[in-house]
N, C-alpha and C positions, 0 to 999 in steps of 0.2 A: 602835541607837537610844538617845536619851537623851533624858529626861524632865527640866523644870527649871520649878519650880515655884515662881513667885512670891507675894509677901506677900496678892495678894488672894484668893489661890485655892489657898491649899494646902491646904484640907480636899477640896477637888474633886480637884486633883490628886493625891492619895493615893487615891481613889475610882479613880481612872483608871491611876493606877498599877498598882493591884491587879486592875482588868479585863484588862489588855494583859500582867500578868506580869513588868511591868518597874518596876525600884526606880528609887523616884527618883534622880536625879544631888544629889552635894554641891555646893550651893551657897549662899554668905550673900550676903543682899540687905539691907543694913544702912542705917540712917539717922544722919548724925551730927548735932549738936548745934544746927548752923548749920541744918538739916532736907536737907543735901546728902545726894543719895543717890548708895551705892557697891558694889558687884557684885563678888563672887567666884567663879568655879567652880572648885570645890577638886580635878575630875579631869581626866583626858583628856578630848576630845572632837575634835581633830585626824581627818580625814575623817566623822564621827561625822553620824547622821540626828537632828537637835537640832529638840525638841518644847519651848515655850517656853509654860507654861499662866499666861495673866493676864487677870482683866477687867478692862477700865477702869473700875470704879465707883469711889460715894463715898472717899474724897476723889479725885475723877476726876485732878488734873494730877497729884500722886504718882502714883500708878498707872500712871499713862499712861509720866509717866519711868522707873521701875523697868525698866518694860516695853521700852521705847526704849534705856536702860542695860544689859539684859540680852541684848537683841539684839546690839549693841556688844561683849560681850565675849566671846560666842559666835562672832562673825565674825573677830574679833580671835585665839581660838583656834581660828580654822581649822577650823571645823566645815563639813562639806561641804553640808548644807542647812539652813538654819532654816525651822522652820514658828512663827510667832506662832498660838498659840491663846487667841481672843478669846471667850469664851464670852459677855460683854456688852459690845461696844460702846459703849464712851461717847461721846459726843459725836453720834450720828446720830440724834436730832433736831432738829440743825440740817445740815440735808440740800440747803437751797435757803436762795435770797437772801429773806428775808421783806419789806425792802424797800428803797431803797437805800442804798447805802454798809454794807451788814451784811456778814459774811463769810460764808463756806460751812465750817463747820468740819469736819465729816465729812470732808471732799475734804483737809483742809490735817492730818488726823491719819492720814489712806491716807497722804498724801507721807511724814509723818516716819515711819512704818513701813518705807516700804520702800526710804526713806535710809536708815534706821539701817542696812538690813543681811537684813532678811528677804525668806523668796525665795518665801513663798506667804502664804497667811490660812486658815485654818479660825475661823470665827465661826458664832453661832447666832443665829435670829433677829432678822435685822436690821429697825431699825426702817422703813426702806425697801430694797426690795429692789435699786433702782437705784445704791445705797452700794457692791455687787460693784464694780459697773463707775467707780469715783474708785480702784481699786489698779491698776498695771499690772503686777502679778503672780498668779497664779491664786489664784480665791477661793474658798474652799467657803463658803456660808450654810447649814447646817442646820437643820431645823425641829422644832420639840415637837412637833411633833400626834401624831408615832409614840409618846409617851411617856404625853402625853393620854388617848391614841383608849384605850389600855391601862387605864389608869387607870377610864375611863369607862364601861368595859367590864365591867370587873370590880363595879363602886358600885352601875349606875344602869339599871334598865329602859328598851333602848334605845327600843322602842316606844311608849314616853311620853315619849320625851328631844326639846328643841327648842335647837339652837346657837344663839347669839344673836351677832350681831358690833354690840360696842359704837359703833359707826361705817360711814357707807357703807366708809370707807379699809380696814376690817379684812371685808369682804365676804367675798374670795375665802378668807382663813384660815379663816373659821366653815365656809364650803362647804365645804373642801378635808374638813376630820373631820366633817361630817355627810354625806358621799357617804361616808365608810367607815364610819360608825357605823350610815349607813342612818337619818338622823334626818331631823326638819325643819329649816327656820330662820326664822330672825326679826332683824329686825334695827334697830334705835335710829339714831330720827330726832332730832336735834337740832337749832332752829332758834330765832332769835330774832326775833320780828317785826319790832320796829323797836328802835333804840338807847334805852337805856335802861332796855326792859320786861325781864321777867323771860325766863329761856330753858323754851319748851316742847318736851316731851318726846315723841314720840310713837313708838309701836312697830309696826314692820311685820309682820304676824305673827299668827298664833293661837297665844297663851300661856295661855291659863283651865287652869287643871288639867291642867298640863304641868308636869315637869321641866326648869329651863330651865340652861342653861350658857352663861355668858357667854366667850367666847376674847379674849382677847388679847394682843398682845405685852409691853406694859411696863405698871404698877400704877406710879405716882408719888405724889401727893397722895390718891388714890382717889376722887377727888369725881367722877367720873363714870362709873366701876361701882358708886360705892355709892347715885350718884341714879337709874340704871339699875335697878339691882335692886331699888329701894324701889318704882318706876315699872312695873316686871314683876309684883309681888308686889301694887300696888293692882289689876293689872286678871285678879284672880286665879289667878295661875301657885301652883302647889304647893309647890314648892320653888325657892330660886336658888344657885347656884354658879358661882364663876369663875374660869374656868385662865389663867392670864398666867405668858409665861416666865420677864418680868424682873422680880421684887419690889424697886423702887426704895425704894419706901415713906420719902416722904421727909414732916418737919411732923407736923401731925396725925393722917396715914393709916391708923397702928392705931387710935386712937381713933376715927373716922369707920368703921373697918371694926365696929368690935366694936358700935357702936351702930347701922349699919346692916340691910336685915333678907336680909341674907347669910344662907347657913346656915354656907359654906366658900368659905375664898380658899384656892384651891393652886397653888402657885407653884414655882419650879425653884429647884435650888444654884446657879445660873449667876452669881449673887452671893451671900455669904455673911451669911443671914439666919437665923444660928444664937438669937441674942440678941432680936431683933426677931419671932421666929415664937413665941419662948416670952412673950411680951407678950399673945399674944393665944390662947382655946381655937379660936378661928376660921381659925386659920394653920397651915395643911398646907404640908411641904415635900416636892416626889418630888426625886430626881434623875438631870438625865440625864449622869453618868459614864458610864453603857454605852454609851450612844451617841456621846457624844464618845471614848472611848477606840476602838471598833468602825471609826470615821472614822480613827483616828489609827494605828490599825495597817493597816488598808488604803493610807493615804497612803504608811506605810515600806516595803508591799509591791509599791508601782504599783501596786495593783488597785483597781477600779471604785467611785466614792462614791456615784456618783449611784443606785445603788439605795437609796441611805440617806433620797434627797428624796420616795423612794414610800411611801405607807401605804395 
């Protein structure tokens, strides 16, 4: 097995490294002047089980090329399988045609994956789950909540604890870790009467003096967990927190979080928010290395992933 770890993930992939026992592979992913980017692995990997760790976040289309370039030179040296490991997903919010003549890009960044040359996917939390199915090569989607439910576990009296899914769309994610937490839920209506008025908020749920948790997959601008939880906290919830896997946090989002009345954003490594977590005391990061590492030595073993989607 060999491990190759790109420019956007190499504090993860050194995490994952160190879980699975295996050092990373040399290689430089370099940028030259023109911003052309160029790939070297500096060993073997001729029949070799090649693990390729990169998110596509900010700056998404470098990323994406690095990634696409790495694959390329992996296949080129003869590596007997690649696994792309996508821990964030870029581009899969644009998952459908929003109206005509748009593209579908999720579906047209499947294709150049597995042009370049990869022969599976291991990705986390995709922002749609139907995005598996734009690869025609096997997908794993892993999910946080195993990482969550842990977390949540250890914090927060489950007894008083209420999941909140910031959205009808994020329903079944808040269920999935309140049937294991053994919690209630709740969940944010968002609706705008007619055009122009302002949007109201409403919560399905009994929140008064509860613990609440809001789940979600990706934190972008933050303007709607942080008017969520101001919205939780008027109609007197005790405390608010919220786990999201992808901390995009793009604009003003630390500033909206630290002034909202959050108590904690906790968020994954799955992008690298080293910089951006120390901005705020409200920014918790866990991560899930064991678990991506846990997937990835099972994949080099053949053995079973799918106990990894049960919590």
């Amino acid at each position: 097995m060999k491990i190759i770890a790109c420019n956007s993930s190499k504090i993860l992939a050194e995490k994952i490294s160190k879980y699975i026992e295996v050092p990373l592979a040399n290689a430089a992913v370099k940028t030259f002047n023109d911003r052309e980017i160029f790939v070297e692995i500096n060993e073997n990997i001729r029949g070799e089980d090649v693990f390729i760790i990169q998110s596509t976040s900010h700056p998404a289309n470098d990323h994406l090329m690095e990634l696409l370039i790495t694959i390329d030179a992996a296949k080129r040296g003869s590596a007997k399988r690649i696994t792309a490991v996508i821990p964030y997903y870029g581009y899969a919010r644009q998952d459908r045609k929003p109206g005509p003549r748009t593209p579908i890009t999720a579906k047209l960044v499947a294709n150049l994956i597995t042009t370049a040359g990869a022969d599976r996917v291991l990705t986390l939390d995709l922002h749609a789950e139907q995005i598996q199915g734009f690869f025609d090569i096997p997908t794993d989607n892993l999910f946080a909540g195993p990482v969550f439910a842990k977390d949540i576990n250890e914090k927060y009296n489950i007894e008083n604890l209420v999941a909140v899914s910031p959205d009808i769309g994020g329903v079944v994610r808040a269920r999935a870790i309140a049937n294991k937490l053994g919690a209630s839920i709740a969940i944010v209506d968002k609706r705008r009467p007619k055009a122009g008025e302002s949007e109201v908020m409403n919560i399905i749920g009994d929140v008064a003096d509860k613990d609440c948790i809001i789940l979600d997959d990706i934190i972008d601008s933050a303007g709607t967990i942080c008017n969520a939880a101001d919205r939780i906290i008027e109609l007197g919830a005790s405390s608010i927190t919220a786990y999201t896997t992808h901390g995009v946090l793009t604009g003003k989002a630390i500033d909206r979080i630290e002034k909202s009345k959050l108590t904690e954003l906790v968020i994954t490594d799955s992008i690298n928010n080293d910089e951006k977590s120390q901005l705020s005391k409200k920014i918790r990061v866990i991560s899930v290395s064991d678990l991506l590492g846990e997937a990835i030595k099972r994949i080099s073993e053949e053995s079973s992933v799918s106990s990894l989607f049960n919590f």
